[in-house]
C-alpha positions as CSV (number, residue, x, y, z in Angstrom):
1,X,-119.7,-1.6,-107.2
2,X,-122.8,-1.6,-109.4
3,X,-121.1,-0.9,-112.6
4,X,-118.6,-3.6,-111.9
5,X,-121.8,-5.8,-111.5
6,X,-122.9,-5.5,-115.0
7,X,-119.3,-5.5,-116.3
8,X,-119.0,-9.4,-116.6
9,X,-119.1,-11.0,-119.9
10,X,-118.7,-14.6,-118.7
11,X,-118.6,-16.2,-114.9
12,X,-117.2,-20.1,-114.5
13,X,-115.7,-21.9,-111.1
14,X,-113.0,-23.5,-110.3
15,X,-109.9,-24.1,-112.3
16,X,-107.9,-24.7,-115.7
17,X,-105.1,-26.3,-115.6
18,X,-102.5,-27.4,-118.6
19,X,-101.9,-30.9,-119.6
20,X,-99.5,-31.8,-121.6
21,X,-98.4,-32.1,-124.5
22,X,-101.0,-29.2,-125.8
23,X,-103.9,-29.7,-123.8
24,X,-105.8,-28.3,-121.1
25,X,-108.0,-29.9,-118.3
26,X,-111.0,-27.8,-116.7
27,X,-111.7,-29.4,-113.3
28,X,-115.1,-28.5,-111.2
29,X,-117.1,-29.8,-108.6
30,X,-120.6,-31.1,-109.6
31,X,-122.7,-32.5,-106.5
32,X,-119.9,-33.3,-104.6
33,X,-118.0,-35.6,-107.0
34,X,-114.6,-33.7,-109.1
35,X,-115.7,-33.5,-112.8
36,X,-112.7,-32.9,-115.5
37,X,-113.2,-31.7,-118.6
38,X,-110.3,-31.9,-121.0
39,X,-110.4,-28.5,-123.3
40,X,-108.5,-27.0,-126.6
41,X,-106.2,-23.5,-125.8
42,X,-108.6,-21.2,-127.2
43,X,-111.7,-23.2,-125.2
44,X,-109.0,-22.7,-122.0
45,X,-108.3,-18.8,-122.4
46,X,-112.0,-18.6,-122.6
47,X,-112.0,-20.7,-119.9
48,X,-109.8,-18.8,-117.3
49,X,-111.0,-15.5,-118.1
50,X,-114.3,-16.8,-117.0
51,X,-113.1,-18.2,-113.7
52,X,-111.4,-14.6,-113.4
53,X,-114.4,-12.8,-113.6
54,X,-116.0,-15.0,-111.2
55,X,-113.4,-14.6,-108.6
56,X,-113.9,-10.8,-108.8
57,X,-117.3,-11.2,-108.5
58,X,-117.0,-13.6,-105.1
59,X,-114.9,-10.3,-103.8
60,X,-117.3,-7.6,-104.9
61,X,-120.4,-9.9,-103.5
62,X,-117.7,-10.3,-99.8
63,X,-117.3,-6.5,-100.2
64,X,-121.2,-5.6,-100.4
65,X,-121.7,-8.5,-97.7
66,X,-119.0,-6.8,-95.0
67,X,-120.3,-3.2,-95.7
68,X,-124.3,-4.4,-95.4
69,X,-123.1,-6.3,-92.2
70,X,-121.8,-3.5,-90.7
71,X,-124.2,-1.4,-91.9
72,X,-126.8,-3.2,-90.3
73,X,-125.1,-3.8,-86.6
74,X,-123.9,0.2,-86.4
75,X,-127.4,1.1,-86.8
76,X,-129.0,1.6,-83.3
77,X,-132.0,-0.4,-82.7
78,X,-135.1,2.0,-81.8
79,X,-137.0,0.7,-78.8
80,X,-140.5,-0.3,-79.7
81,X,-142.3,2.4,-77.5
82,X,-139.9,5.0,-79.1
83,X,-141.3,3.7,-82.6
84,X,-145.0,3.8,-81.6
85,X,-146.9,7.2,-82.2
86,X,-147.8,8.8,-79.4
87,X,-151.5,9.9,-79.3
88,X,-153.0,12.3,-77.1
89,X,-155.6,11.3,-74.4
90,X,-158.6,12.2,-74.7
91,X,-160.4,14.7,-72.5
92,X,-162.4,14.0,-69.5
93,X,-166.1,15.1,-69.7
């Protein structure tokens, strides 16, 4: 999973879409209000690869998620006298 990590050239949300005739619309969310942005086919191509790599990141980032998750509830919890060194006592004079 790390070497995917570093694998991504570009990362972009949501979608491309074409709009006829020749054109291409890139639509996003920016505080809560839709944003389109109309684009050129090479600017789109760029575009969607972006948004690819992005979605493979979201499931590489869901993957490390589910596996820490489970990770972390498997693990038993040690009980906090268990954890605390026991010492000796000390000897009666």
């Amino acid at each position: 999973m790390a070497a995917q990590l570093g694998s991504f050239e570009s990362l972009s949300q949501r979608s491309v879409m074409p709009q006829p005739p020749r054109a291409w619309i890139w639509t996003r969310k920016v505080h809560a209000k839709t944003v389109t942005l109309g684009l050129s086919a090479e600017k789109a191509q760029q575009m969607k690869s972006a948004i690819a790599n992005y979605r493979a990141l979201e499931a590489i980032i869901h993957e490390m998620r589910e596996i820490t998750q489970n990770l972390i509830l498997r693990t038993p919890e040690i009980p906090e006298k268990a954890r605390q060194e026991k010492r000796p006592k000390p000897a009666l004079s």
